[in-house]
C-alpha positions in Angstrom: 9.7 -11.5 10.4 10.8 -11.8 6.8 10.3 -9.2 4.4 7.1 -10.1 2.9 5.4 -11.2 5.8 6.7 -7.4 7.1 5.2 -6.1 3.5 2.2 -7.9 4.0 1.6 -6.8 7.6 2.4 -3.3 7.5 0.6 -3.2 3.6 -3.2 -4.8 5.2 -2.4 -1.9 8.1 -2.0 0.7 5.4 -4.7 -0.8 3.1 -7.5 0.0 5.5 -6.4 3.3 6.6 -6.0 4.6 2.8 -8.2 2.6 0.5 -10.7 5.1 1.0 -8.7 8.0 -0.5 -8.0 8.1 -4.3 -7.7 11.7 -4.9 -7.0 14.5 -2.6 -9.8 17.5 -3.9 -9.9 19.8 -0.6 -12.8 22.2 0.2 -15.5 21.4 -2.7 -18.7 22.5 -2.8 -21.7 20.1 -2.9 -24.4 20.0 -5.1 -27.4 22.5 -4.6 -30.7 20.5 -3.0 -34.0 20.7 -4.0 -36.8 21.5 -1.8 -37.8 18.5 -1.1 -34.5 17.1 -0.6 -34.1 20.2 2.0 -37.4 19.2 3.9 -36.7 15.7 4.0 -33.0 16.6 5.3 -34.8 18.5 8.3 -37.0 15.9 9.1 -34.2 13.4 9.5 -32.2 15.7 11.9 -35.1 16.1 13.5 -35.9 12.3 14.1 -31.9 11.8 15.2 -32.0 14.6 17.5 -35.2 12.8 19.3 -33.6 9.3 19.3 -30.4 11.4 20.7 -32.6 13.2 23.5 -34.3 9.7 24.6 -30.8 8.0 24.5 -29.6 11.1 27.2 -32.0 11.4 29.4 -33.2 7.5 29.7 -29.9 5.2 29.1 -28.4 3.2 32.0 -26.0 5.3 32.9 -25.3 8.8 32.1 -23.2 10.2 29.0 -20.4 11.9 30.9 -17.2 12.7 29.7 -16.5 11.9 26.2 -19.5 9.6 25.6 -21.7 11.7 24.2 -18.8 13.0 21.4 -18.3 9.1 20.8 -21.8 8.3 20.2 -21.4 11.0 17.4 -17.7 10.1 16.3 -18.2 6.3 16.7 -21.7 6.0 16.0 -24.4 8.3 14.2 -22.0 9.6 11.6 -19.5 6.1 10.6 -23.4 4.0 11.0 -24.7 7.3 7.9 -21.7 7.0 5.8 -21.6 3.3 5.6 -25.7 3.2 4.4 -23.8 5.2 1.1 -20.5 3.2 0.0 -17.6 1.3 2.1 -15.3 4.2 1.4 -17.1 7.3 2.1 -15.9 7.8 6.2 -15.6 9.9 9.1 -12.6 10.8 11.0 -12.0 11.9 14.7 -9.2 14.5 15.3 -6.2 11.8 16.0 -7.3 10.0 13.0 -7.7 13.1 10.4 -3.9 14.2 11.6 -2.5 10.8 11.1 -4.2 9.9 7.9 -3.2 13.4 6.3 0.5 12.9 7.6 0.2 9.5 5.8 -0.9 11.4 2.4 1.9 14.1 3.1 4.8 11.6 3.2 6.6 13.0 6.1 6.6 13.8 9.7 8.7 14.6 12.9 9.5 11.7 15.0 12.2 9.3 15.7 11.6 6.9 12.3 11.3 3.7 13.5 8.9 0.8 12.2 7.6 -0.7 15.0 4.9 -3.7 15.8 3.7 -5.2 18.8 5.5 -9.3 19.2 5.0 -11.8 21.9 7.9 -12.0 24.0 8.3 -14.4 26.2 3.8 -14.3 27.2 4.0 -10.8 27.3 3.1 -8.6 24.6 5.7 -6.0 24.0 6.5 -3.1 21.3 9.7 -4.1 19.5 11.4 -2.3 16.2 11.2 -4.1 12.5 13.8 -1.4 11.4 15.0 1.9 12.3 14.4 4.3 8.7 17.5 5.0 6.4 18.7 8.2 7.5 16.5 8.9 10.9 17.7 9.7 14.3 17.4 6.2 15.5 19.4 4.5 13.0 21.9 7.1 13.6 21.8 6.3 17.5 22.4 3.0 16.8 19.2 1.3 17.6 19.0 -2.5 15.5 15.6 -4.5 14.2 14.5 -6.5 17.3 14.6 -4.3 20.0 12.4 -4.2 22.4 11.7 -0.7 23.4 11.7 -0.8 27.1 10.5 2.6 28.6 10.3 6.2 26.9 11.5 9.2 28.7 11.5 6.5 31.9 8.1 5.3 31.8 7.8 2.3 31.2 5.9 0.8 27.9 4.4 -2.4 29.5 1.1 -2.4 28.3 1.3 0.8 25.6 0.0 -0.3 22.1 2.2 0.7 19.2 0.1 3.9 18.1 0.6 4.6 21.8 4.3 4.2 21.9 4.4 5.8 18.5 2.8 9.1 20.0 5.3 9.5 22.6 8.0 8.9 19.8 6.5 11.7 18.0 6.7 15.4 18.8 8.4 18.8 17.5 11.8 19.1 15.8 14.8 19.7 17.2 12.8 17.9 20.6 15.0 15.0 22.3 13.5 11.9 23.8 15.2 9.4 25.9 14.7 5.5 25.5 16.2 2.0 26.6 16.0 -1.0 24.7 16.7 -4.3 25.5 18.7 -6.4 23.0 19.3 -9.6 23.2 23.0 -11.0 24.0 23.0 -7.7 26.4 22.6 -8.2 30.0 21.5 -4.8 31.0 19.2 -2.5 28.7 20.9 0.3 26.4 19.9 3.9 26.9 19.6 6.1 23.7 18.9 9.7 23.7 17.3 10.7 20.4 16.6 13.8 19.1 13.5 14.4 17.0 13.8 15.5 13.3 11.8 15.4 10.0 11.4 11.6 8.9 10.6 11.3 5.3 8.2 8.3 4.7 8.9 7.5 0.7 6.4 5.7 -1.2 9.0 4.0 -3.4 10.7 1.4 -0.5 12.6 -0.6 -2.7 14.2 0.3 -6.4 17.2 -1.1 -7.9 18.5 -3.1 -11.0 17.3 -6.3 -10.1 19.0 -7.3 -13.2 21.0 -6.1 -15.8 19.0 -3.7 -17.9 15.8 -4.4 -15.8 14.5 -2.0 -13.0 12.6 -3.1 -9.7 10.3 -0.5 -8.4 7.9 -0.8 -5.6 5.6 1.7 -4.5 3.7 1.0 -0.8 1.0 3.8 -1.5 0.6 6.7 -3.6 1.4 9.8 -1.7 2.1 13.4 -2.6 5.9 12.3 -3.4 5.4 10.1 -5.5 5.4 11.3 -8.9 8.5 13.2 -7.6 9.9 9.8 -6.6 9.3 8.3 -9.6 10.8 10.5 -11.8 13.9 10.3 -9.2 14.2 6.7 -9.7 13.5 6.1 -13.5 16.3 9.1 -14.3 18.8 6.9 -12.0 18.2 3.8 -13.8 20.8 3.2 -16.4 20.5 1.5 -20.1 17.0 1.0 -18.8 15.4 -2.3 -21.1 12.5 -4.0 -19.0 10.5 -2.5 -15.6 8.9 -4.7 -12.5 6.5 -2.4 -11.3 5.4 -4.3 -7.8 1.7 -2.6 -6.7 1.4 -5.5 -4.7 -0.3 -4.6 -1.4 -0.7 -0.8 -2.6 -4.0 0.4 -1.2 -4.1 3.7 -3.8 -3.5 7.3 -2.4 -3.6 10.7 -3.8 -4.6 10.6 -7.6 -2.7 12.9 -8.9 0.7 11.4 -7.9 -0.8 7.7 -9.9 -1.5 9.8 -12.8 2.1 11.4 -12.7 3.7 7.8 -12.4 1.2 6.8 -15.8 2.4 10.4 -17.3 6.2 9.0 -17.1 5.1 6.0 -19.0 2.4 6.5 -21.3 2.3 8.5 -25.0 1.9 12.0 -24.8 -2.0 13.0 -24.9 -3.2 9.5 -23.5 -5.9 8.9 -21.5 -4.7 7.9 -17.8 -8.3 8.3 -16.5 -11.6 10.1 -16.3 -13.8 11.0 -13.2 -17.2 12.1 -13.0 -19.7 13.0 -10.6 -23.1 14.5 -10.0 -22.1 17.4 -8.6 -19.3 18.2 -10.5 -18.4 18.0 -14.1 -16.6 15.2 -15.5 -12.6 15.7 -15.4 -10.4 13.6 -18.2 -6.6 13.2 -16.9 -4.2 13.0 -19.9 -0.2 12.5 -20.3 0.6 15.8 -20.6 4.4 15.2 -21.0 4.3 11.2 -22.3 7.3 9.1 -22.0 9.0 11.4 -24.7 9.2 7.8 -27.1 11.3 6.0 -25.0 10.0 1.9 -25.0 10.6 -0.8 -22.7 9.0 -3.8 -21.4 6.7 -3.4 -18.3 5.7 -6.1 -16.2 3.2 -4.7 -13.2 2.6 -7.0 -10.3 -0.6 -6.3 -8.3 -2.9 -9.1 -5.8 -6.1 -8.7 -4.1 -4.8 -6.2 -2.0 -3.8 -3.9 -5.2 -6.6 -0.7 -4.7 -7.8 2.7 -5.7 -5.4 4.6 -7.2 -3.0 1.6 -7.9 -5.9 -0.2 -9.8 -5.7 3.3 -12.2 -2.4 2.8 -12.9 -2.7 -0.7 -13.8 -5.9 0.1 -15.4 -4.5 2.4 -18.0 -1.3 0.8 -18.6 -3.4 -2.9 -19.4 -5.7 -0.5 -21.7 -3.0 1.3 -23.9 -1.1 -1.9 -24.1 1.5 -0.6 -22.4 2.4 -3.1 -19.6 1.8 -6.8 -18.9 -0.6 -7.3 -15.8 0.6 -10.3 -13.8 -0.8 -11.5 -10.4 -4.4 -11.8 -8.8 -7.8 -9.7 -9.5 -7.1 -6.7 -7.5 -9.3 -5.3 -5.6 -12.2 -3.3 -7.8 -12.4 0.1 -5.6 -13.8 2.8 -9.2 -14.8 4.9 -6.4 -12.8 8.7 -5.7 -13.3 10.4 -2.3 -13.2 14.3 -1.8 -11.6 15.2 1.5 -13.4 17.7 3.5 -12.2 19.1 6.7 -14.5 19.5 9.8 -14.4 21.5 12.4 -12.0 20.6 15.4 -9.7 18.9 13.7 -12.2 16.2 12.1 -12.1 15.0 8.8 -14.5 13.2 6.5 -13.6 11.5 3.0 -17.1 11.6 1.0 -17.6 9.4 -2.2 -17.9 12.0 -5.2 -16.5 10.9 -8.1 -16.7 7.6 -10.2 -13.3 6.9 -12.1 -13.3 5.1 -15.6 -9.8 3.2 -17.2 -9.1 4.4 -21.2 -11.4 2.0 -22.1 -14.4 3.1 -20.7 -14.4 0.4 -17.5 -15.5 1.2 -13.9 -14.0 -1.9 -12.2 -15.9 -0.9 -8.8 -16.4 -4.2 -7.1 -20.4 -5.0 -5.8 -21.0 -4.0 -2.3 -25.2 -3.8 -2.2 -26.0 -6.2 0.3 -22.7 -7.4 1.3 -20.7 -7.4 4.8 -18.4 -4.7 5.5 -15.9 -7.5 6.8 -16.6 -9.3 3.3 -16.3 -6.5 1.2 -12.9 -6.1 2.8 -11.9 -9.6 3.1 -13.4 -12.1 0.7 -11.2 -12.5 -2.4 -11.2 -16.0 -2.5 -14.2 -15.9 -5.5 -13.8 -13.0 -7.1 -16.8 -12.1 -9.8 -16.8 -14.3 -13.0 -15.7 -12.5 -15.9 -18.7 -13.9 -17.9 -20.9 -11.4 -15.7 -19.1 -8.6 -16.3 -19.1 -6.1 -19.3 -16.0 -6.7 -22.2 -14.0 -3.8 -23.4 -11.2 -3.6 -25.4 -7.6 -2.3 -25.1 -6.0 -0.3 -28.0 -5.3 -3.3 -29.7 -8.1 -4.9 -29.6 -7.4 -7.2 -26.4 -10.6 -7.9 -24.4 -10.5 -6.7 -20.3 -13.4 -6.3 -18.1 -15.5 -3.7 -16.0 -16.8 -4.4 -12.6 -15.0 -7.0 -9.8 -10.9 -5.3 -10.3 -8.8 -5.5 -12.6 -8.2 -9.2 -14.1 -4.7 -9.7 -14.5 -3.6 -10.4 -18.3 -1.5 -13.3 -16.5 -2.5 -15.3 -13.7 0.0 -15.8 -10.7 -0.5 -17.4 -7.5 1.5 -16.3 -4.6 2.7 -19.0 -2.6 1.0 -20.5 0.8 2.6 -20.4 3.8 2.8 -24.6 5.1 2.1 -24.9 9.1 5.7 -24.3 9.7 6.4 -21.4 8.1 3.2 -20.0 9.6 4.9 -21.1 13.0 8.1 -19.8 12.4 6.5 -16.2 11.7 4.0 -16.6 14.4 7.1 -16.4 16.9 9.3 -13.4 15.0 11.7 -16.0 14.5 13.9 -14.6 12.0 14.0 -11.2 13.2 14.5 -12.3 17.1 17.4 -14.8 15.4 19.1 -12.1 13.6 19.1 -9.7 16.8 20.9 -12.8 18.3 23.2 -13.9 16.0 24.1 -10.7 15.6 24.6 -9.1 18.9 28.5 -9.2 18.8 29.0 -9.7 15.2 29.4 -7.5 11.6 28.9 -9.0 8.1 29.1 -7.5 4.6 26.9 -6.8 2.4 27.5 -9.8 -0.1 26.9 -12.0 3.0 25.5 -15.4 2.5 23.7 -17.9 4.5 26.3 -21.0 4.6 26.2 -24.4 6.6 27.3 -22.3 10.0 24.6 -19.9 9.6 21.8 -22.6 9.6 23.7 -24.8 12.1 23.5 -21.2 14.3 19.5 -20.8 13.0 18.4 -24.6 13.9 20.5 -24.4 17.5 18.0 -21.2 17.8 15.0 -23.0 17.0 16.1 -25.4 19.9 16.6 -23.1 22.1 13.2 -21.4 21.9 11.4 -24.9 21.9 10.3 -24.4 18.6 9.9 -28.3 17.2 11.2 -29.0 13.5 12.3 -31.9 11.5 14.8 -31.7 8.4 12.4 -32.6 6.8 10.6 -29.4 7.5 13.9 -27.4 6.9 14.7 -29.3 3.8 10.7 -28.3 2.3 11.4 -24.7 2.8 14.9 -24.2 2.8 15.2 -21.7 0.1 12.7 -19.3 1.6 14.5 -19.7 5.1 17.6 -18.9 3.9 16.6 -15.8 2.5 13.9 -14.9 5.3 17.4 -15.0 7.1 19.7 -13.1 5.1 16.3 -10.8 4.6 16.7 -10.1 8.7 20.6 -9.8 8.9 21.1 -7.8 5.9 18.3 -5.2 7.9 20.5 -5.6 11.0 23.6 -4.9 9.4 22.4 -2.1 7.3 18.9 -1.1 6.5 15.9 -2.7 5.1 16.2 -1.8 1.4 19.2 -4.3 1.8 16.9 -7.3 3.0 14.4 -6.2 0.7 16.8 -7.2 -2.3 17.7 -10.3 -0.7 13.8 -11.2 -0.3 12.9 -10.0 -4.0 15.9 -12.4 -5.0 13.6 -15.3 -3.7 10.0 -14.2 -4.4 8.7 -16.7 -6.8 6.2 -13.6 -8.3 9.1 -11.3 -8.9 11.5 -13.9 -10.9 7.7 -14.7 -12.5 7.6 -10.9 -13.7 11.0 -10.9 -15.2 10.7 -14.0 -16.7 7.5 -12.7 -18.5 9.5 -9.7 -20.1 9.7 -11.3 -23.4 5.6 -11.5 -23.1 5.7 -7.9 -22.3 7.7 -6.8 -24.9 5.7 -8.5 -27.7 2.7 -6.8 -26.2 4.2 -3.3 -26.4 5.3 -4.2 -30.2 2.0 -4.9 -30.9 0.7 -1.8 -29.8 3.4 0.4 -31.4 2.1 -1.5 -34.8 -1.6 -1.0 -34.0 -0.8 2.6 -33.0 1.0 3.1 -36.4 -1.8 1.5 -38.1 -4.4 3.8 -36.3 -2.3 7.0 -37.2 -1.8 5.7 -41.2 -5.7 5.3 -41.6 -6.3 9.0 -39.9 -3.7 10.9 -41.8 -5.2 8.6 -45.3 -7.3 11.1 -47.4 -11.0 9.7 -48.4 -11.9 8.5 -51.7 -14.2 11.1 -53.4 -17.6 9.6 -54.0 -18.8 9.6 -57.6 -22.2 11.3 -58.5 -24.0 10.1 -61.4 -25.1 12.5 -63.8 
């Protein structure tokens, strides 16, 4: 699997497990109720404890077990929250732990990416890429094994969260498995031993070219201000920024607002927030970017969400970055997390969030589908039905339906053989096989021999191709491939540079730096403008006598 297929598969996995949560605000209070509110409350329990009661005593079979806690879990509470918002949700024990270790950024485990493939009819659990660092890529363990059987038992039939779960445990904890790789005729054992796996937001960062920095952020998490600041003091003679929110589903909101804090003036607005029950809070730069300017070029798609969209939102309203991409997704909404008892969870809509400018870009979701709301990006709402606000300069944006990019970019569709190639893991099952019993270096190249290797592969997996359907993609092959061997060889921030090479939207960004430079100039001149016609005393007004 290339790169960005592997972004784009693991980011729609993400992007429904965390859109709902853009801000982290533990253990609120709610709102008193009025009377009447109170009496109609009771009544309704009281009607759901009937329904309940008839449902016991009179289904077709009796709620044994763990029915009756699923008809609760799965049912009565998910069906109440989705009559409020899309967002506002319930969460069972496993869930509550796993989405909270997703918001802390770490955990104890092996640290391996893993995904269920088709191998050879049978679906099995193989590795995308052991994690920099982690006890597997210590051990040894390569992108494209299969894992085989965990402390013996065999994982035939185990879904990933399953096989995950037996991966996970306490530190200092060892766990045997085998894997088989191919061009090895029997499978190899590894004995790992469990440690803390840091899960960083920021996945990829580097100068992508001299002077300009490449930063992209999967989530927003409670590292990631931390990161951020990390990686903009390592860049050197810093002139342009990519910021790639492609695919970010949002996170906690106060990490977003410490990534706008490192860019914006100090005593800018990032974002406000308000609610019924609580008053409404206004998040400023409190430290501000200390005058340093450069060109920003932010990259977001449909999948762009939450607390990404308030980064992009106040960076596009202060000026202060060219938007570039698709209409992201339009989620204004913030979600308190309350914990339940036994280990449950539930994220509750409480907050509305507004850009600089005054915009809630909240998509609509009265009367449509949850699988819609979700999925349907293909018409997003026309800007002439939606509100007009201006940015500190006077550039007209939009509430309502995202945020509309200030540049339009279309990512590139897949043709049916590229879609076939991925459908069968070809380049990561190639690069496990091409390099079984081989090294390469890290300014490796795909040359003549490597695609004579890649097309004898094809062949030998049945997989049908012309030249001419080599020829019409070859570019993107050949860095899908060096992508896959690059991880192999090394880790996957290495293929990640070799796929952000090739992505047409990325060389789109930087080639848009000159735009985004003449955008920040004219909001340095309108700011200057703004602060002359404050600090200019007023005329006296003349009185006749």
């Amino acid at each position: 699997m290339s790169s960005s297929a592997r972004r784009t598969a693991f980011s729609l996995v993400v992007f429904f497990a965390v859109c709902g949560l853009a801000g982290l605000l533990i253990n609120q209070k709610v709102g008193a109720q009025t009377e009447d509110d109170a009496s109609s409350f009771r009544a309704g329990l009281k009607d759901f404890s009937s329904v309940y009661q008839v449902v016991a005593e009179n289904y077709a079979t009796p709620l044994t077990g763990k029915l009756p806690g699923r008809a609760i879990y799965d049912g009565a509470i998910p069906g109440m929250l989705r009559t409020l918002d899309p967002h506002s949700n319930f969460f069972d024990p496993k869930a509550f732990a796993a989405m909270r270790e997703e918001q802390h950024g770490r955990y104890y485990g092996v640290g391996m990416l893993i995904q269920p493939q088709l191998i050879q009819g049978q679906e099995r659990i193989v590795v995308v890429h052991p994690m920099a660092g982690s006890p597997a890529m210590k051990a040894g363990i390569k992108p494209g094994d299969i894992i085989d059987t965990i402390q013996g038992g065999t994982t035939k039939g185990m879904t990933s969260a399953d096989v995950a779960n037996h991966l996970k445990g306490a530190k200092g904890t060892s766990v045997k498995v085998t894997m088989i790789r191919d061009g090895f005729d029997k499978p190899l054992t590894f004995t790992l031993v469990r440690d803390e796996i840091p899960n960083p937001s920021i996945d990829v960062a580097y100068m992508i070219r001299p002077g300009i920095g490449y930063i992209h952020i999967t989530q927003f998490q409670e590292t990631t201000g931390q990161e951020f600041d990390d990686t903009m003091n390592s860049f050197q003679n810093l002139k342009g920024l990519v910021l790639d929110l492609r695919g970010n589903p949002g996170g906690v909101l106060v990490d977003a607002v410490a990534v706008c804090n490192r860019l914006l003036k100090r005593g800018q607005i990032i974002v406000s927030q308000r609610g019924r029950a609580y008053p409404e809070q206004i998040y400023r730069a409190t430290q501000g970017n200390g005058g340093t300017h450069f060109p920003i070029v932010v990259l977001v798609n449909h999948n762009t969400a939450s607390a990404a969209e308030i980064v992009s939102g106040a960076l596009q309203d202060h000026d202060r970055a060219l938007i570039a991409g698709e209409t992201t997704f339009g989620k204004g909404l913030v979600q308190t997390v309350y914990p339940l008892s036994d280990g449950t969870g539930l994220t509750l809509t409480t907050y509305h969030y507004f850009t600089p400018s005054g915009r809630l870009i909240q998509r609509n979701y009265k009367g449509v589908s949850l699988y819609d709301y979700y999925y349907d990006h293909d018409t997003p709402e026309s800007t002439k039905d939606r509100k007009v606000y201006l940015t500190d300069s006077g550039r007209t944006v939009y509430g309502g339906g995202g945020i509309t990019p200030d540049v339009k970019l279309t990512p590139e569709k897949y043709n049916d053989f590229q879609t076939l190639l991925l459908a069968h893991y070809v380049f990561t099952r190639f690069a496990d096989n091409y390099m079984a019993h081989r090294t390469v270096a890290k300014d490796f190249q795909v040359n003549d021999e490597v695609m004579t290797a890649f097309e004898n592969y094809l062949k030998s997996r049945q997989i049908d191709f012309t030249a001419a359907n080599i020829n019409g993609v070859l570019p993107w092959i050949k860095a899908s491939i060096q992508d896959q061997i690059l991880t192999y060889q090394f880790n996957a921030a290495a293929g990640d540079e070799a796929i952000d090479n090739w992505d047409p939207e990325i060389q789109s960004a930087i080639d848009l730096m000159p735009k985004a430079e003449a955008l920040e100039e004219n909001a340095i001149k309108a700011d200057a403008a703004k602060m002359a016609s404050n600090s200019t005393p007023a005329t006296p007004a003349h009185t006749a006598s």
